[in-house]
C-alpha positions as CSV (number, residue, x, y, z in Angstrom):
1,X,52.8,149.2,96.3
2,X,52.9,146.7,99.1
3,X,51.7,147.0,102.0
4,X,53.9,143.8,103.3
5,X,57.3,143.7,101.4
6,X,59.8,146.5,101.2
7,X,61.0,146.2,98.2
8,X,64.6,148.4,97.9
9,X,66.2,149.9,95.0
10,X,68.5,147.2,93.2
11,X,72.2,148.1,92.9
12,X,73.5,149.0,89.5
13,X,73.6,145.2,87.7
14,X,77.0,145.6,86.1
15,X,79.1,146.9,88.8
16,X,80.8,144.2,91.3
17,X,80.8,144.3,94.6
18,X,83.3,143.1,96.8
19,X,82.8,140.4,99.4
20,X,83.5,141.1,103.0
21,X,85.7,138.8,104.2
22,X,83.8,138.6,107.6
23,X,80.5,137.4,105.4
24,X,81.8,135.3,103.1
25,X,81.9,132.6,105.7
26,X,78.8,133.2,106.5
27,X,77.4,132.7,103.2
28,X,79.5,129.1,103.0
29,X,77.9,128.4,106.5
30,X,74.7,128.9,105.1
31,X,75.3,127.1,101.9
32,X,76.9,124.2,103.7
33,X,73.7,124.4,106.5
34,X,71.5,123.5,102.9
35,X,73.6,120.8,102.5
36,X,73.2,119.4,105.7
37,X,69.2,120.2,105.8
38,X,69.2,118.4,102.2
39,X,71.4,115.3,103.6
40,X,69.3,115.2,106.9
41,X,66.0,114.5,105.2
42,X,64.3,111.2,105.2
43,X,62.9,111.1,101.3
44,X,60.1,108.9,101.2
45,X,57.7,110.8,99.1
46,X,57.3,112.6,96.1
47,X,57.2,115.6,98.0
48,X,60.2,114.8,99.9
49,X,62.3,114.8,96.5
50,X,60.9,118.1,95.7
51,X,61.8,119.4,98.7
52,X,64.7,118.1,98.8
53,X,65.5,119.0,94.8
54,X,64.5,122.6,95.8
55,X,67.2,123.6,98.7
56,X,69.5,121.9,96.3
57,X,68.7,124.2,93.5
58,X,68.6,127.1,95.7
59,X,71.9,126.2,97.5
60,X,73.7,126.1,93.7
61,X,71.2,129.5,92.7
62,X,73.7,130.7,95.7
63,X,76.7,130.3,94.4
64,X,76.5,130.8,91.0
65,X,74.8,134.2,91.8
66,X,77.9,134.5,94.6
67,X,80.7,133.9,92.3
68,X,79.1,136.3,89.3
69,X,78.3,138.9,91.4
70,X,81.7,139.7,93.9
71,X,85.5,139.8,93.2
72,X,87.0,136.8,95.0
73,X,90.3,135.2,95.2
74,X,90.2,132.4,92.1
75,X,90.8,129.5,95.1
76,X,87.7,130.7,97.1
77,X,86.2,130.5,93.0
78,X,87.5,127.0,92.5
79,X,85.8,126.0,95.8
80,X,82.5,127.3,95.2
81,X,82.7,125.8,91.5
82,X,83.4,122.4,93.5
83,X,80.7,122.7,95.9
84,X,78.1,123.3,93.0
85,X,79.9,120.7,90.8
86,X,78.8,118.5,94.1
87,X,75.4,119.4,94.5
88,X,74.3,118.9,90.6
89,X,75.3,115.7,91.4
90,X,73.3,115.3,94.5
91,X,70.6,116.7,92.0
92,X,70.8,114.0,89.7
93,X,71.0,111.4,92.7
94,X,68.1,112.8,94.1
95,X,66.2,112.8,90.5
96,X,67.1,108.9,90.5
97,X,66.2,108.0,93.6
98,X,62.7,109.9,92.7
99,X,62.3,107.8,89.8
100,X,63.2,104.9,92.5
101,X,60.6,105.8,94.7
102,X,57.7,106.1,91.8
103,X,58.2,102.3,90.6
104,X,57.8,101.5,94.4
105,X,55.0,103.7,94.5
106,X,53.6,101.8,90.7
């Protein structure tokens, strides 16, 4: 057992939760705070792009796990969709640019 993490009983996996309506704007604040974190960055290095790649990922982990795991209203669903729909692209332009920076680097 750890002596540093608390790790808590997980919920039952098949039920679904609601979302409060107070913290689901929360949760799109913090998505759209990746965003801007990802968007603020000055990629120069290969370490950058990971970076970078990372939040992205994590940001889209988010809302897939968001959407599958709460009832919400299919609008606040087709957002969501569109928001991740955005960031694999920012994915794919932040894989290109990589591939940019290592023929630089070459």
């Amino acid at each position: 057992m750890s002596s540093v993490l608390t790790f808590h009983q997980p919920h039952n996996a098949k039920s679904k939760t609601t979302a409060s309506p107070r913290k689901l704007p929360e949760i799109l604040a913090n998505v759209a705070a990746l965003l801007a974190q990802v968007q603020s960055l000055n990629i120069q290095t290969t370490d950058d792009i990971r970076h970078a790649i990372f939040i992205l990922e994590l940001t889209n982990s988010c809302i897939r796990l968001l959407i599958e795991q709460t009832k919400l209203d299919e609008t606040i669903i087709t957002s969501l969709l569109t928001r991740s729909a955005m960031i694999d692209l920012r994915i794919a332009e932040t894989r290109r640019e990589a591939a940019h920076l290592m023929e630089k680097m070459i």
